[in-house]
C-alpha positions as CSV (number, residue, x, y, z in Angstrom):
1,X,0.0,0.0,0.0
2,X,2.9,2.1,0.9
3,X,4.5,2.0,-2.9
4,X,0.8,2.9,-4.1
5,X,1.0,5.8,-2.1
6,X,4.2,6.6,-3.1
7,X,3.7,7.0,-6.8
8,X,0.1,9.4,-5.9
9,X,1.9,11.7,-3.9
10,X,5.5,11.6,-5.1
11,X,4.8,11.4,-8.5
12,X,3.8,13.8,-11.2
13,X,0.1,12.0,-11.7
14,X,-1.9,14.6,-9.6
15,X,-0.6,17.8,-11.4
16,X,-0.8,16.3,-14.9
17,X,-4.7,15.1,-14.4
18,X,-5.3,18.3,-12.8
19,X,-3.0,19.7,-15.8
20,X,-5.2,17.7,-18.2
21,X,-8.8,18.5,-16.7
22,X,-7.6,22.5,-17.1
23,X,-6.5,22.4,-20.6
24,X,-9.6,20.9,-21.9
25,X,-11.4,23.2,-20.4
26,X,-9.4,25.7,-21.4
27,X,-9.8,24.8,-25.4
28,X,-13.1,25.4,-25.0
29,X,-13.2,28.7,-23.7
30,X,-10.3,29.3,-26.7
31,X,-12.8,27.7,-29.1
32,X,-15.6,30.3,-27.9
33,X,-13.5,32.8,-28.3
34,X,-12.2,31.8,-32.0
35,X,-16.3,31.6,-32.8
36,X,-17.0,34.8,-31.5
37,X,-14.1,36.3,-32.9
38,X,-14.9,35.4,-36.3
39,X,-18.4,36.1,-36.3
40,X,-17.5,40.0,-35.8
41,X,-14.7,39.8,-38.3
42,X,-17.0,40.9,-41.7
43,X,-16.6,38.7,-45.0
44,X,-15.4,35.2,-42.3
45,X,-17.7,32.7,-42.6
46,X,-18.5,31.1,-39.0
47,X,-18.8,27.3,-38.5
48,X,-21.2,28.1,-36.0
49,X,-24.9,29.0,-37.1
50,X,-25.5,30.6,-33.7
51,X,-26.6,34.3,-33.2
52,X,-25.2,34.6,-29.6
53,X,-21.9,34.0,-30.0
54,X,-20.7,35.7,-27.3
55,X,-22.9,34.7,-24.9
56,X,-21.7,31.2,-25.5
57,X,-18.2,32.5,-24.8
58,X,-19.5,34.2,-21.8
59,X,-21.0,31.1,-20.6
60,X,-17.7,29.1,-21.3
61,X,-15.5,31.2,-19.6
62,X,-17.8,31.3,-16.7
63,X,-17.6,27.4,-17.2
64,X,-14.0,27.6,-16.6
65,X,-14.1,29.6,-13.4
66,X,-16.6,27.4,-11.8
67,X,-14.4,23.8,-13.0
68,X,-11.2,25.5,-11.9
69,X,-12.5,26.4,-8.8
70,X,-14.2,22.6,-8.1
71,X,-10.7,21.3,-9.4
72,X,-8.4,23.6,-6.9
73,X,-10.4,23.1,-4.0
74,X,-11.7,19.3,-3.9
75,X,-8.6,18.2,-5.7
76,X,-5.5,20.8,-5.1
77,X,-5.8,21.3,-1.8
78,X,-6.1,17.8,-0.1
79,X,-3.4,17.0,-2.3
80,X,-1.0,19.6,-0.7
81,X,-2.2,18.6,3.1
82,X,-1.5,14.9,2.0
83,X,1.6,15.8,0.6
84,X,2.7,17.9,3.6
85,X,1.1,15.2,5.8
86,X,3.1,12.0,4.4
87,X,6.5,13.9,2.7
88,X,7.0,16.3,4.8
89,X,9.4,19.1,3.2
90,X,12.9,19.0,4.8
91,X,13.9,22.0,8.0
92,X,15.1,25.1,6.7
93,X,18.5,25.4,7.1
94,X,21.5,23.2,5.6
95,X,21.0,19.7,5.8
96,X,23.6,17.9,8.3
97,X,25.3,16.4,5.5
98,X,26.7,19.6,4.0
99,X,27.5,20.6,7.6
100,X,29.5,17.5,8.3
101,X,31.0,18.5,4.6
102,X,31.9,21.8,5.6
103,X,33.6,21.1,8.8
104,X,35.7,18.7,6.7
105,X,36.3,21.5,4.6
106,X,37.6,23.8,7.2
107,X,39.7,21.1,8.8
108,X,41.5,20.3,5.5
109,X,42.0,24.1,5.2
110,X,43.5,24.6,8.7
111,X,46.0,21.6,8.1
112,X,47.0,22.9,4.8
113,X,47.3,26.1,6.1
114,X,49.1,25.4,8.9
115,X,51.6,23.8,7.5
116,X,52.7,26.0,4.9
């Protein structure tokens, strides 16, 4: 169970479905926007045959807030706290192994030092 929950939190899977669930979304607003675009440009043809074009692309983009808001807050969120929760990140600070690494450092630098 442990390795399962290792490759949910540690991996990449959570940000590229969220990343996935956003960009869809996103092409849609991008396609209401094309349609509307192009039925204001005079002498462009639209693909689509509706007369309220940008009330469609009002009601996508309003689409878009609402998903990106149900995707940060039930899926975002208690990701970070699980993250936090079961990886903790590391104390700010230098890690003990750099210390130890330094005080080598300095040692060799005294001896070398000291005897010239």
């Amino acid at each position: 169970m442990s390795g399962f929950k290792n490759f949910l939190l540690r991996g990449n899977l959570i940000e590229v479905a969220v990343a996935f669930i956003i960009a869809t979304s996103f092409a849609a607003v991008v396609t209401a926007f094309t349609a509307w675009l192009t039925s204001v440009i005079p002498g462009v043809k639209n693909a689509f045959d509706d007369k309220d074009l940008g009330g469609h692309f009002g009601n996508t983009v309003i689409a878009f807030i609402v998903l990106a808001a149900i995707v940060y807050f039930a899926i975002v969120v208690p990701y970070t706290k699980a993250k936090e929760r079961f990886f903790p990140s590391p104390e700010p600070g230098t890690p003990e192994d750099v210390k130890l690494l330094q005080e080598i450092r300095d040692l060799l630098a005294a001896r070398d030092g000291g005897a010239a």
